[in-house]
Backbone as ProteinMPNN parsed JSONL, in Angstrom:
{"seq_chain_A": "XXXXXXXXXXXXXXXXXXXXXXXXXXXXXXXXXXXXXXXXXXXXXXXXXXXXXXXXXXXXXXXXXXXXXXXXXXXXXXXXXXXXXXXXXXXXXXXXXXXXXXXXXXXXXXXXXXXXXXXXXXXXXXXXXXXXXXXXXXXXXXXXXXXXXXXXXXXXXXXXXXXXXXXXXXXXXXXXXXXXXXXXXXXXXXXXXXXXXXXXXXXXXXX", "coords_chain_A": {"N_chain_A": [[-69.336, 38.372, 30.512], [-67.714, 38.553, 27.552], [-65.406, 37.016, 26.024], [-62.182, 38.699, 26.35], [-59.772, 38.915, 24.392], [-57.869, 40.276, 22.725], [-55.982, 42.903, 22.857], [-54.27, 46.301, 23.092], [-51.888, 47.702, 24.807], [-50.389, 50.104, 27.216], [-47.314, 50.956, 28.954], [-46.344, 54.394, 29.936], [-45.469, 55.999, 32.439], [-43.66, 55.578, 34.004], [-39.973, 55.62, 34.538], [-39.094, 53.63, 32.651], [-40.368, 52.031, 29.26], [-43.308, 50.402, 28.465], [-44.668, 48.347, 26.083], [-47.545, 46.136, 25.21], [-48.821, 43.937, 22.801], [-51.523, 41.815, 22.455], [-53.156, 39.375, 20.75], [-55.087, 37.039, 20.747], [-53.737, 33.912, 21.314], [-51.526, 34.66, 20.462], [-48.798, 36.848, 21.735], [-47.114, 40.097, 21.454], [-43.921, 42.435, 22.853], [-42.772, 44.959, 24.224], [-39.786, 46.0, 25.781], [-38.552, 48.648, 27.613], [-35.75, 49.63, 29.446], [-34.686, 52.111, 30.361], [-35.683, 54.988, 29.493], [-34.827, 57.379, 29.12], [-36.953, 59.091, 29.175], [-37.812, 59.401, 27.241], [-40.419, 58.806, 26.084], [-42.932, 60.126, 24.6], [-41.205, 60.367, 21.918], [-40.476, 57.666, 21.55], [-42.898, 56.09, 21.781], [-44.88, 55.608, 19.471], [-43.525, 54.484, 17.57], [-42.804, 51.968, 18.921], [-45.051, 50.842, 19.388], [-46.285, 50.23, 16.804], [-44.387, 48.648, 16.207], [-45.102, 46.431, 18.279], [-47.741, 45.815, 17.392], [-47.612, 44.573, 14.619], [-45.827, 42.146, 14.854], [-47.548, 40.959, 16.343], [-49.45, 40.224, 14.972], [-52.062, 41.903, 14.518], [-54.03, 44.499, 14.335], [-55.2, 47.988, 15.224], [-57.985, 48.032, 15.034], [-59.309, 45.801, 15.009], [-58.702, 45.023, 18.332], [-60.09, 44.534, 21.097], [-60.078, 46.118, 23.421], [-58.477, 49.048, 24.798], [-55.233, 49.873, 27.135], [-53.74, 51.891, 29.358], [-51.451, 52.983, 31.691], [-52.237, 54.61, 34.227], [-51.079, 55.965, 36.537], [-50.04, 56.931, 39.899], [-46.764, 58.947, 39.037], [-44.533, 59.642, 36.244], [-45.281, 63.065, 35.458], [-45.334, 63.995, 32.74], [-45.286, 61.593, 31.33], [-47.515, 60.277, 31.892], [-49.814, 61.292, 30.771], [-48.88, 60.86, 28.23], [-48.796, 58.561, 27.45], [-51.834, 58.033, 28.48], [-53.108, 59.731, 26.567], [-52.505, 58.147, 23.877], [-53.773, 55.904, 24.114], [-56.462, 57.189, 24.439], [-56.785, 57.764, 22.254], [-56.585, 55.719, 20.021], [-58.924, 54.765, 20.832], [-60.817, 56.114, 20.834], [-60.832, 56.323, 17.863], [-61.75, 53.88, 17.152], [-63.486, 53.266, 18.165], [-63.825, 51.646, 21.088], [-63.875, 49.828, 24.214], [-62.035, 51.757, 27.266], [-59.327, 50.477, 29.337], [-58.242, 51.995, 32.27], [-55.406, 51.392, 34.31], [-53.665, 51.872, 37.28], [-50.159, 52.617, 38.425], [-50.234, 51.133, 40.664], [-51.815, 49.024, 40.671], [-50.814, 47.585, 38.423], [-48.223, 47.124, 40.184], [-49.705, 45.631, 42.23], [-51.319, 43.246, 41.011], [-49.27, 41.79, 40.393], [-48.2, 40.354, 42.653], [-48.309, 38.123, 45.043], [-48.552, 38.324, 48.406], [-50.851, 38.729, 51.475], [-51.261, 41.486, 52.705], [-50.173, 44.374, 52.203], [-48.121, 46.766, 50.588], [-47.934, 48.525, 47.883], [-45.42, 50.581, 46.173], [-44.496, 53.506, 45.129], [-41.073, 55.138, 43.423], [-41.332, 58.611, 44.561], [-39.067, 60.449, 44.933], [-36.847, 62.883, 46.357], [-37.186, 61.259, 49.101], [-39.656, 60.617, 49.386], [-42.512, 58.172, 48.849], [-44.668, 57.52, 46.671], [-47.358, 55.239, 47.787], [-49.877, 52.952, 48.271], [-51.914, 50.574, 50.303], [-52.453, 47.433, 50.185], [-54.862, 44.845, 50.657], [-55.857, 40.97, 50.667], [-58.645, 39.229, 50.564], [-60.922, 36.458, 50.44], [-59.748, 35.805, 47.95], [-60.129, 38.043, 46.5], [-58.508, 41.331, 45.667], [-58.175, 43.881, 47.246], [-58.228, 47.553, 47.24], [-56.63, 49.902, 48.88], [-56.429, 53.586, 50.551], [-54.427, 55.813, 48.057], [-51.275, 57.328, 48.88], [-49.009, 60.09, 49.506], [-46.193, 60.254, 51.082], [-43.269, 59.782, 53.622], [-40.046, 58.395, 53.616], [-39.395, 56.512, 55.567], [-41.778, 57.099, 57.467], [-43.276, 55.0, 56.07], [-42.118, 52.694, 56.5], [-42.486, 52.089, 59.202], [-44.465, 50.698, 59.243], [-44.107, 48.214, 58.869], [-45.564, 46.271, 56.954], [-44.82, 44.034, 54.278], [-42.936, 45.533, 51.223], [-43.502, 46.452, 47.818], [-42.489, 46.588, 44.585], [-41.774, 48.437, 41.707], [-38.777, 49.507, 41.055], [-35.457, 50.328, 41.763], [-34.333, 50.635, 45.144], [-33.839, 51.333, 48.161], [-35.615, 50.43, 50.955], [-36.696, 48.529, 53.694], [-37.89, 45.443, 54.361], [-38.656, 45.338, 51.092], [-39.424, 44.254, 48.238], [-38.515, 43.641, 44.279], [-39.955, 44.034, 41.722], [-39.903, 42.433, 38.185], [-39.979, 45.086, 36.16], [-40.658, 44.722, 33.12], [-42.433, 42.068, 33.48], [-44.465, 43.002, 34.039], [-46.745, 43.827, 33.059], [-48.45, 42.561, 31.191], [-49.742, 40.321, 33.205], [-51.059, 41.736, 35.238], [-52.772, 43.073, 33.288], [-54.121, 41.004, 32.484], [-55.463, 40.003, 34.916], [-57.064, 42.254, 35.641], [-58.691, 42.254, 33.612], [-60.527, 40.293, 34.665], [-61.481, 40.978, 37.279], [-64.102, 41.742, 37.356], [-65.39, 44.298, 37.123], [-63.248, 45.974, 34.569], [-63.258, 48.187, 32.812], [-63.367, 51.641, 32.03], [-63.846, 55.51, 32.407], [-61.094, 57.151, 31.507], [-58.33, 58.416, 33.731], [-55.846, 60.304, 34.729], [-54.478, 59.397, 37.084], [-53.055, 61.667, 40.495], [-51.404, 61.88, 42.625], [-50.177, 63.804, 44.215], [-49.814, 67.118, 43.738], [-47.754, 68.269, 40.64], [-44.525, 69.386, 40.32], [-44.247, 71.885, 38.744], [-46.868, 72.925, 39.837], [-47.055, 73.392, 42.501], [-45.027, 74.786, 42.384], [-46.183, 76.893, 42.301], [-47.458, 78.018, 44.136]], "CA_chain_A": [[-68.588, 39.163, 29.532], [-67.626, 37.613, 26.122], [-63.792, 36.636, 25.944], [-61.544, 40.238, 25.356], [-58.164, 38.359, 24.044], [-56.874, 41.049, 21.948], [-55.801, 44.469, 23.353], [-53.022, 46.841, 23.242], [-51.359, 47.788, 26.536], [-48.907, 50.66, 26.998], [-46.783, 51.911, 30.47], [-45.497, 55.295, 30.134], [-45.307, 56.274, 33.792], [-42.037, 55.341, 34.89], [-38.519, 55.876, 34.079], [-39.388, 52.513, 31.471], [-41.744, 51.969, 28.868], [-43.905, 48.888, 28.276], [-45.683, 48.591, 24.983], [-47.736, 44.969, 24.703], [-49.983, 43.848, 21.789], [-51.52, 40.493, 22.545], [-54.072, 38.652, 19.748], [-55.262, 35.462, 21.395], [-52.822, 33.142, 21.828], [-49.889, 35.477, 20.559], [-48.479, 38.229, 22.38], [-45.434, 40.726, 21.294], [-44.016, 42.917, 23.682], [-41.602, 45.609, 23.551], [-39.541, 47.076, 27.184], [-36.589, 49.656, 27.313], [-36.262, 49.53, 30.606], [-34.361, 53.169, 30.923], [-35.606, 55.141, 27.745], [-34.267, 58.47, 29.651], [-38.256, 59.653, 29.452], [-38.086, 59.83, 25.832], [-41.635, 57.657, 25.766], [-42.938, 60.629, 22.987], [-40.689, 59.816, 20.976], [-40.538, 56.059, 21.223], [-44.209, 55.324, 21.605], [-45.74, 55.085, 18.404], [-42.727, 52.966, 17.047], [-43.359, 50.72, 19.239], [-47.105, 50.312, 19.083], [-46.254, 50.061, 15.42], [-43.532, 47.216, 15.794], [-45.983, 45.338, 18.254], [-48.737, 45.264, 16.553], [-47.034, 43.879, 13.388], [-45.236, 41.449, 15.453], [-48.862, 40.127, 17.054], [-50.302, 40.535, 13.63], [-52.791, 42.524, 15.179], [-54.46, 46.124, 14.366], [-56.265, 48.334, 16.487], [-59.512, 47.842, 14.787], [-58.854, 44.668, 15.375], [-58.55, 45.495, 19.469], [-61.103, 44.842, 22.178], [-59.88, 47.116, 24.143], [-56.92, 49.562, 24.605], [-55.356, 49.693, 28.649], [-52.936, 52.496, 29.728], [-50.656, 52.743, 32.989], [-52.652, 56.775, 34.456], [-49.502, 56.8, 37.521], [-48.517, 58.134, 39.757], [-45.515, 58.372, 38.244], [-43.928, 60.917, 35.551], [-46.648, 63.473, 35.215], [-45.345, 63.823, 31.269], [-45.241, 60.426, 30.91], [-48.848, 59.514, 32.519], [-50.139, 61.946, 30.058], [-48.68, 60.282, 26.611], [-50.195, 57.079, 27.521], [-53.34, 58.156, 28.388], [-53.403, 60.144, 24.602], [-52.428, 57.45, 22.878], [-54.958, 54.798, 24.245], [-57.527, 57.371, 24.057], [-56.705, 57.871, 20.533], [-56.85, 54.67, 19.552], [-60.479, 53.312, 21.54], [-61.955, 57.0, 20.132], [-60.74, 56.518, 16.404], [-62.062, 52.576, 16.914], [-65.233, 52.657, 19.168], [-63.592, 50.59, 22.009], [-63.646, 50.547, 25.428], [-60.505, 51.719, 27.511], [-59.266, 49.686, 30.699], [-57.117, 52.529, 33.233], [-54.634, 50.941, 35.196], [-52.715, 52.38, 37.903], [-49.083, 51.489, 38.768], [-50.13, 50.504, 42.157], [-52.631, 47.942, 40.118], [-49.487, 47.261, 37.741], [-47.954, 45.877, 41.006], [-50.598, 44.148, 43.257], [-52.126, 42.352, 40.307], [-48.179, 40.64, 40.483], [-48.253, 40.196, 44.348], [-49.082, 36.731, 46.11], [-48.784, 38.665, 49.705], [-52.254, 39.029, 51.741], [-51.682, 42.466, 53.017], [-49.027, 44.835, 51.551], [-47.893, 48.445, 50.257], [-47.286, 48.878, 46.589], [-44.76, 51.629, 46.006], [-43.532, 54.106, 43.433], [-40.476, 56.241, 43.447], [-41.651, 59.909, 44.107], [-38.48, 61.731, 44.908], [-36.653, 63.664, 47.981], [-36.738, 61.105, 50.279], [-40.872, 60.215, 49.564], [-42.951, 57.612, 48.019], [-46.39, 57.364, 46.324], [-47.748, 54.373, 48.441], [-51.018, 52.364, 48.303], [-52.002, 49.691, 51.004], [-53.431, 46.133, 49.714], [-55.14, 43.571, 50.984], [-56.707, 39.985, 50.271], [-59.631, 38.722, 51.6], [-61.392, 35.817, 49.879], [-59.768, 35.759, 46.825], [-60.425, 39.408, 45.985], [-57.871, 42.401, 46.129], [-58.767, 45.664, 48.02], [-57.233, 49.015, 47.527], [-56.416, 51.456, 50.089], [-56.237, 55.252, 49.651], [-52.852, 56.315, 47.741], [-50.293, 58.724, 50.016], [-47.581, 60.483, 49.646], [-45.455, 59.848, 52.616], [-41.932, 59.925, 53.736], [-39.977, 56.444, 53.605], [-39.544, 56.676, 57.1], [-43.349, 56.303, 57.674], [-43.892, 53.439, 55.618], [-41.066, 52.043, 56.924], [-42.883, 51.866, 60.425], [-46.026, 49.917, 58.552], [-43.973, 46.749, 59.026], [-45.789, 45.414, 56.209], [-43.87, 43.921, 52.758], [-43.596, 46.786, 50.203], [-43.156, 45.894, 46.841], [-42.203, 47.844, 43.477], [-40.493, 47.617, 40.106], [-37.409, 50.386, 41.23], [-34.533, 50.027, 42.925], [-35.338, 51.62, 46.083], [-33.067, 51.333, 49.892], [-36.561, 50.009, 52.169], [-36.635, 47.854, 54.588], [-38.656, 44.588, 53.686], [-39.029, 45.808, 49.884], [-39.209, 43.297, 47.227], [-38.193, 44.551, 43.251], [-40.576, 43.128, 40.934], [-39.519, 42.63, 37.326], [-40.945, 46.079, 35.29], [-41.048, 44.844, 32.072], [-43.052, 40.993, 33.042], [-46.151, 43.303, 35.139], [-47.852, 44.782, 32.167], [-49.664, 41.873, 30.837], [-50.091, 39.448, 33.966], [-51.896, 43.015, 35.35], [-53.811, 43.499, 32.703], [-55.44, 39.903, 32.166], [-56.2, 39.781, 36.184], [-57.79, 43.058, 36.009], [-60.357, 42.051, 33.198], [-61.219, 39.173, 35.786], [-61.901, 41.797, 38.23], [-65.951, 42.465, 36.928], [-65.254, 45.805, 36.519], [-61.867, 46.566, 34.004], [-63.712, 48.91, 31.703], [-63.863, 52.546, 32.648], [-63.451, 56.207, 31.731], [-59.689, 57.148, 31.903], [-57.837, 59.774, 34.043], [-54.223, 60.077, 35.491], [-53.742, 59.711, 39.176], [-51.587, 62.413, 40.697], [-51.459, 61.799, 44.635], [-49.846, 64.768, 44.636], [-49.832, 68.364, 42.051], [-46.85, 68.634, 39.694], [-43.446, 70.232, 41.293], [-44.525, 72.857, 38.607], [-47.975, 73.689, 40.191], [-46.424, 73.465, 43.652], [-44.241, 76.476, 42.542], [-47.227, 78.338, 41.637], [-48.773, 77.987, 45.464]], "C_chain_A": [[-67.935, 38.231, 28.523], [-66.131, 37.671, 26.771], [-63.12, 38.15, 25.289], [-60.09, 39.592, 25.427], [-57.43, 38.917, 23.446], [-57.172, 42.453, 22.162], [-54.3, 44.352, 22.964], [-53.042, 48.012, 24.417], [-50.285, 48.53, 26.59], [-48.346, 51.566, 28.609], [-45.954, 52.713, 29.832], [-45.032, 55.812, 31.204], [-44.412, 56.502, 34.398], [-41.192, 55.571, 34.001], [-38.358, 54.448, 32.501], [-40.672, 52.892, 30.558], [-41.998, 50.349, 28.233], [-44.657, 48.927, 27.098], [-45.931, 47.384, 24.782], [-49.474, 44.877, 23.839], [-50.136, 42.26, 22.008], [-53.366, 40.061, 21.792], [-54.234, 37.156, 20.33], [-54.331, 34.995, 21.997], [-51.201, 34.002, 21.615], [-49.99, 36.873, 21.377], [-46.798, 38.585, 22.017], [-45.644, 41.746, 22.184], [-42.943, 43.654, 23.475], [-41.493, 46.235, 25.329], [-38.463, 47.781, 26.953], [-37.248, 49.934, 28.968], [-35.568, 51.278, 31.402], [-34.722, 53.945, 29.833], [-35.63, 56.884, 27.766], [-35.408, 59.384, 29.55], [-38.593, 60.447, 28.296], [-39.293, 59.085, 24.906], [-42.377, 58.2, 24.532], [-42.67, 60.176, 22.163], [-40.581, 58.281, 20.55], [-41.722, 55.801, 20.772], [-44.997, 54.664, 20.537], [-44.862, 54.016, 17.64], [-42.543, 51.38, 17.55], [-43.834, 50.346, 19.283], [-46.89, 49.888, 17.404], [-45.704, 48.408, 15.233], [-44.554, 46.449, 16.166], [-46.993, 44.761, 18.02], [-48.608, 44.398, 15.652], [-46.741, 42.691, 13.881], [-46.14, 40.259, 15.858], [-50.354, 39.703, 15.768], [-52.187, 40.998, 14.243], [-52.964, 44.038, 14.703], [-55.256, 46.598, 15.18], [-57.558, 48.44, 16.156], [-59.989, 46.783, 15.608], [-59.266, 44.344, 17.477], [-59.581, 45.094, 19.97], [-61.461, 46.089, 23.169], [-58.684, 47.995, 23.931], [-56.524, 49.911, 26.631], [-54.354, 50.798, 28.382], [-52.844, 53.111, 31.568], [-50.769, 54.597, 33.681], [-51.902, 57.009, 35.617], [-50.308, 56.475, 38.931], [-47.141, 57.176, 39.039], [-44.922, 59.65, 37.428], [-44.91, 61.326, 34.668], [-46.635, 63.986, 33.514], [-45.725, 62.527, 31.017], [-46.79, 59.805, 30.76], [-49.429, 59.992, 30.811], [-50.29, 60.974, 28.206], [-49.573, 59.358, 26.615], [-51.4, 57.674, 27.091], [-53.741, 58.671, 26.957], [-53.527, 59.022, 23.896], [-53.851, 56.271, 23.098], [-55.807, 55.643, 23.622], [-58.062, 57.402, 22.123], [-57.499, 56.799, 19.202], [-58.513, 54.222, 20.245], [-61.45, 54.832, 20.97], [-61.79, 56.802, 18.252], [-62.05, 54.863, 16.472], [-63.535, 52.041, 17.289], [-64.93, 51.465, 20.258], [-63.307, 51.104, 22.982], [-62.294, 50.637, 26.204], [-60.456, 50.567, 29.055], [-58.042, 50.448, 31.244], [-56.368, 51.306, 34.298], [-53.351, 51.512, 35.751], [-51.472, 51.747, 37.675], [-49.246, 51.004, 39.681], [-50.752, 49.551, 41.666], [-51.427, 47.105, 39.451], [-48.939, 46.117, 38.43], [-48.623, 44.655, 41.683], [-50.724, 43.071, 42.388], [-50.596, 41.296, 40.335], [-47.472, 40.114, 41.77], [-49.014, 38.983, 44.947], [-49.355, 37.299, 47.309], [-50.461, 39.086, 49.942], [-52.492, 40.567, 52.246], [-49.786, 42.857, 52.592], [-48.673, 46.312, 50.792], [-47.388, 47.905, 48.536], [-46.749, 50.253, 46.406], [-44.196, 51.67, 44.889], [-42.863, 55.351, 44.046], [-41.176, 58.123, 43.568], [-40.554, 60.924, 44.527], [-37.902, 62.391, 46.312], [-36.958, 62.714, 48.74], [-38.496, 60.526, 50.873], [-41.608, 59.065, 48.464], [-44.17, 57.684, 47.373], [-46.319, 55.643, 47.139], [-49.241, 54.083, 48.872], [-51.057, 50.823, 49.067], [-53.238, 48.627, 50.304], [-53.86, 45.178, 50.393], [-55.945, 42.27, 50.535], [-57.343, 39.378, 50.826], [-60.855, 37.854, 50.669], [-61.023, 36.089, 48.459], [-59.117, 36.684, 46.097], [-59.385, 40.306, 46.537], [-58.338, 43.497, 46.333], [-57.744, 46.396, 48.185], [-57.57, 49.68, 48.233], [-56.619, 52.764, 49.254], [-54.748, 55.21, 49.461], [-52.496, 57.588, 48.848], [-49.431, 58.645, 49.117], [-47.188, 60.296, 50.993], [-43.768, 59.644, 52.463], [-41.387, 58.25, 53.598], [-39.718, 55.632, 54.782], [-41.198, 56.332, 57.954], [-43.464, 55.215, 57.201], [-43.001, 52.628, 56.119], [-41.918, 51.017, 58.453], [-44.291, 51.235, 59.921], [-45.35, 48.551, 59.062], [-44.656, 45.945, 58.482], [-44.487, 45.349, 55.185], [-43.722, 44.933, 51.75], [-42.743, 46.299, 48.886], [-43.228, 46.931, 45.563], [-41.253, 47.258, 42.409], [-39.299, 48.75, 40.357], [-36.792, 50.249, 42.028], [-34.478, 50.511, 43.982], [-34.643, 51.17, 47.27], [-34.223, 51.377, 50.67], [-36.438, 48.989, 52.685], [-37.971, 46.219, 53.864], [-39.255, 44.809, 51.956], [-38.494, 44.528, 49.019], [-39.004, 44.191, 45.779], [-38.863, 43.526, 42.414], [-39.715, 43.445, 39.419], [-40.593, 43.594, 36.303], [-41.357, 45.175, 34.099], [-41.563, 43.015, 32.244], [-44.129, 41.546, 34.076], [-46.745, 43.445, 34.253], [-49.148, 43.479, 32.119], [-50.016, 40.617, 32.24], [-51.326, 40.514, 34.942], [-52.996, 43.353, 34.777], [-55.105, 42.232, 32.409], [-56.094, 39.334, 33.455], [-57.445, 40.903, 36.579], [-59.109, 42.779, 35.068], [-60.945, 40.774, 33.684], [-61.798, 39.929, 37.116], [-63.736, 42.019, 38.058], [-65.637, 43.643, 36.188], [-63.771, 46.874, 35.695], [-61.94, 47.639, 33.173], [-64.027, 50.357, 32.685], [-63.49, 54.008, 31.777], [-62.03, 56.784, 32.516], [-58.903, 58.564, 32.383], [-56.94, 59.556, 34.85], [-54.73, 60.695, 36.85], [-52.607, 60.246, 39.476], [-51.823, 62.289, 41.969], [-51.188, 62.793, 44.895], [-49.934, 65.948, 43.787], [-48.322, 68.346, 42.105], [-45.685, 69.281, 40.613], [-43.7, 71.923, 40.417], [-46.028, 73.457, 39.123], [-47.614, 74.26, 41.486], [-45.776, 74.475, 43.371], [-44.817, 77.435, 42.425], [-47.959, 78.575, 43.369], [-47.721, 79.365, 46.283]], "O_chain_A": [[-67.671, 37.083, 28.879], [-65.815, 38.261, 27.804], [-63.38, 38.636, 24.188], [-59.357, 39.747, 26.404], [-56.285, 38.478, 23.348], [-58.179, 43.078, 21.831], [-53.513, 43.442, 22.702], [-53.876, 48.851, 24.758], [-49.219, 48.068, 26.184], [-48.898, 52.523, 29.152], [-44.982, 52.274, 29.216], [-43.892, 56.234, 31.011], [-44.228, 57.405, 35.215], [-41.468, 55.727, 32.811], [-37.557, 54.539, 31.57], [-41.612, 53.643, 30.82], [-41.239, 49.504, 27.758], [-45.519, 49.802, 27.176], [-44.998, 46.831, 24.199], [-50.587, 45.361, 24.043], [-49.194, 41.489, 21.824], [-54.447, 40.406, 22.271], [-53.359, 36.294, 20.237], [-53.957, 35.43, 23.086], [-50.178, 33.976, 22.3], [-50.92, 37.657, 21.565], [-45.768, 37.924, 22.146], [-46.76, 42.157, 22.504], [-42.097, 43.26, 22.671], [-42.411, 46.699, 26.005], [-37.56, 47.507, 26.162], [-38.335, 50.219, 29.47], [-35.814, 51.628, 32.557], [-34.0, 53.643, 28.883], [-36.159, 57.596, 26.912], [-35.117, 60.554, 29.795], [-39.221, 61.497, 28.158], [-39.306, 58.833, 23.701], [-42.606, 57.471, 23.567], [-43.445, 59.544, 21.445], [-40.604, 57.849, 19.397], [-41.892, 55.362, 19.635], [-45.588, 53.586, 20.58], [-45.292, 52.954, 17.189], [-42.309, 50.285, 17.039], [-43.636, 49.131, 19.273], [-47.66, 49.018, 16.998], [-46.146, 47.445, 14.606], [-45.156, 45.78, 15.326], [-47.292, 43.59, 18.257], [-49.341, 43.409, 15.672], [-47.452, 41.838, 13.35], [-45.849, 39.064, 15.818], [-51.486, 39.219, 15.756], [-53.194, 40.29, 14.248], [-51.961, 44.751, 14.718], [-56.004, 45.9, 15.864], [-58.326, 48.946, 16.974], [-60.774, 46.792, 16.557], [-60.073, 43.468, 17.791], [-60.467, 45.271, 19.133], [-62.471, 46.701, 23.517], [-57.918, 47.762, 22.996], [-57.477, 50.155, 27.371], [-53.97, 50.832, 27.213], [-53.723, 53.483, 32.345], [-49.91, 55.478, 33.673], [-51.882, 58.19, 35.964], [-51.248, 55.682, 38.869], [-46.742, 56.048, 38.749], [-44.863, 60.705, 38.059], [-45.387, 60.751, 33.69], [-47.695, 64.328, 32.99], [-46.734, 62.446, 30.316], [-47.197, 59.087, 29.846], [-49.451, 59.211, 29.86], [-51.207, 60.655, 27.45], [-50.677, 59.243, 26.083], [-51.895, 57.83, 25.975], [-54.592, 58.094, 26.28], [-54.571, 58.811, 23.279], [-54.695, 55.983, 22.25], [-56.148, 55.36, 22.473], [-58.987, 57.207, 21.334], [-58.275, 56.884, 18.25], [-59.036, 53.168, 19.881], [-62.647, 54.693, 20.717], [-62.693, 57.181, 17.506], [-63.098, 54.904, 15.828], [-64.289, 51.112, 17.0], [-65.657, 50.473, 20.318], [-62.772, 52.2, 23.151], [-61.429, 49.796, 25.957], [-61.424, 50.047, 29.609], [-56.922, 50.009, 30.984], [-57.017, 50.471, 34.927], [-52.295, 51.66, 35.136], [-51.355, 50.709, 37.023], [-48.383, 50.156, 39.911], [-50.288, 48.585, 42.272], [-51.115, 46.018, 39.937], [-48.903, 44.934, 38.094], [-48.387, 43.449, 41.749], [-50.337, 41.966, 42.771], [-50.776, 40.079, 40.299], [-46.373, 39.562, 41.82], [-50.205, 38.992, 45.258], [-50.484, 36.974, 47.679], [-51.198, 39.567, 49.081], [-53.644, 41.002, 52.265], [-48.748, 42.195, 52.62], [-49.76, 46.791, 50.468], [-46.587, 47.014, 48.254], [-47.576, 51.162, 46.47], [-43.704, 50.894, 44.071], [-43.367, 56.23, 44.745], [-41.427, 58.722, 42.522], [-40.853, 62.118, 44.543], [-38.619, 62.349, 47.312], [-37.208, 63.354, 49.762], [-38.779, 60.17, 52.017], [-41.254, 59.109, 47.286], [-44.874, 58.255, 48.206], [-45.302, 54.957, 47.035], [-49.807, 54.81, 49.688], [-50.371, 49.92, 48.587], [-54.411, 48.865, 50.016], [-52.944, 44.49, 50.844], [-56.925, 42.616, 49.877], [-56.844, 38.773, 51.775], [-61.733, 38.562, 50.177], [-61.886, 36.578, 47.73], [-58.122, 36.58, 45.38], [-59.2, 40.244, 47.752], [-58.973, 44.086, 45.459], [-56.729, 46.234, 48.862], [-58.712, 50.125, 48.348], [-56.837, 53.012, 48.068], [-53.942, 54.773, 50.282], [-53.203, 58.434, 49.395], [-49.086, 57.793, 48.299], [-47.99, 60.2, 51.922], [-43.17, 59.408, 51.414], [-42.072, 57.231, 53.509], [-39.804, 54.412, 54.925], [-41.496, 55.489, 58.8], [-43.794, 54.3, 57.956], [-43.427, 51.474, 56.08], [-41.929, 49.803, 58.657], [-45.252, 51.574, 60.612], [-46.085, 47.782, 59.681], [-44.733, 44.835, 59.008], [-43.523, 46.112, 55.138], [-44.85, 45.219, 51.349], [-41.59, 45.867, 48.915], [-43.937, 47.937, 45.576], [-40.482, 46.311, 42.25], [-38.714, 48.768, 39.274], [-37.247, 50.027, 43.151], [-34.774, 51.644, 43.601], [-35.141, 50.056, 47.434], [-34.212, 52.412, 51.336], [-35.875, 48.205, 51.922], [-38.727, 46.36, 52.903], [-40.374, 44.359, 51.711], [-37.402, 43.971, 49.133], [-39.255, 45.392, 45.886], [-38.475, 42.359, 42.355], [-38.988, 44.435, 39.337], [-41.632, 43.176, 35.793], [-42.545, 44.854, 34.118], [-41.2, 42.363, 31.266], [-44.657, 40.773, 34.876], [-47.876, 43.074, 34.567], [-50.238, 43.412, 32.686], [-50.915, 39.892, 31.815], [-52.392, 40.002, 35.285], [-54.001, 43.804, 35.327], [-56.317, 42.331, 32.221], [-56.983, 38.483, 33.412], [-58.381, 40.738, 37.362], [-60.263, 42.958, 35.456], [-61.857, 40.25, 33.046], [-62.552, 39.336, 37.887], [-64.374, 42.561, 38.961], [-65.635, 43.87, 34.978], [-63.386, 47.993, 36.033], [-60.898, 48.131, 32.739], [-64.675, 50.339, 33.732], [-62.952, 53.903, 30.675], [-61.875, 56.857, 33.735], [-58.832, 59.573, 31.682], [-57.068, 58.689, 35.714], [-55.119, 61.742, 37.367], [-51.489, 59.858, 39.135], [-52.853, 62.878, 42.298], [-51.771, 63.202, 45.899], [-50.273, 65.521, 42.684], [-47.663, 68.386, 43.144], [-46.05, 69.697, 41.713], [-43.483, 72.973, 41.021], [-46.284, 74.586, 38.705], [-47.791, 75.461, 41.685], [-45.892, 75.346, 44.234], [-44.404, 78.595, 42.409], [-48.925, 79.311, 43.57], [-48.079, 79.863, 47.35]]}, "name": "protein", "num_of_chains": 1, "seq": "XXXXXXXXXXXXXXXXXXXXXXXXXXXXXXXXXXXXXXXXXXXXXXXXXXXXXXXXXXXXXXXXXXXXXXXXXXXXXXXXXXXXXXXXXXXXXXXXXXXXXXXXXXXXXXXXXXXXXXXXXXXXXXXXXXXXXXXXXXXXXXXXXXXXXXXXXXXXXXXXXXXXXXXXXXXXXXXXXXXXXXXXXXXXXXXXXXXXXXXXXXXXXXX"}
């Protein structure tokens, strides 16, 4: 695969948002690390600033990556628009990336849980391991924190979170160390669709 050095990279997912534009050797980056899940409204001003910033356009682009969750099932959503927006106006391919990818890809441990806040007392939780090199994903759960608890592996995450062996990665330095391990992966290129481990608290009211 030729060299892809210039993408734009955006996490809506979480309670933060990540917006990075990186042109070769430069990279600008924009985090609000609480932005009260007003990512709508922010998003395009910030794709705007960091582009400018990276002197970079999305023609310009190799690719475009967005963060499809779990996570905040508005939030997943914006992302995913906006990438698509941009790699259908441009003719470029997209690169999905979970948050459970988000984390591992910033994880030295050989076997390990990546977790995300889901609420009441449960997490979204995906089991990792390394085995020559290479990272292997588990199936995502929902699960109580009480179960994972009893995994007695490391569990790792960007939110503040009361678990037992839990590490707190820094949100706003995963985006791009994530995204330039995953196009080392073979396969970073794909077609893009939000992961919900679980349906919506509004579909759930419809059952």
């Amino acid at each position: 695969m030729e060299k892809m050095n210039k993408f734009l990279a955006m996490d809506t997912a979480s309670a933060h948002l990540t917006v990075l534009a990186v042109n070769g050797g430069v990279a600008a980056e924009s985090y609000i690390k609480d932005c009260a899940l007003r990512h709508s409204v922010l998003l395009m001003g910030e794709v705007e600033k960091v582009l400018e910033e990276a002197a970079l356009s999305a023609a310009d682009c190799d690719f475009f990556c967005a963060v499809t969750g779990p996570g905040s099932f508005t939030g997943i959503r914006i992302g995913i628009s906006a990438a698509k927006g941009f790699a259908l106006a441009v003719k470029k391919p997209l690169m999905p990336l979970t948050s459970f990818e988000l984390i591992a890809y910033n994880v030295n441990a050989d076997d390990f849980y990546a977790v995300i806040d889901a609420a009441h007392g449960h997490l979204y939780a995906c089991r990792f391991t390394r085995a020559g090199g290479e990272l292997r994903c588990g199936q995502p759960e929902y699960i109580s924190a009480e179960e994972l608890a009893g995994s007695g592996l490391p569990l790792f995450g960007f939110q503040p979170l009361e678990l037992l062996r839990y590490t707190v990665l820094d949100g706003g330095a995963c985006l791009r160390p994530a995204v330039e391990k995953k196009l080392e992966s073979g396969q970073p290129f794909s077609q893009m669709h939000a992961l919900y481990v679980r349906k919506s608290q509004a579909e759930e009211g419809r059952r």
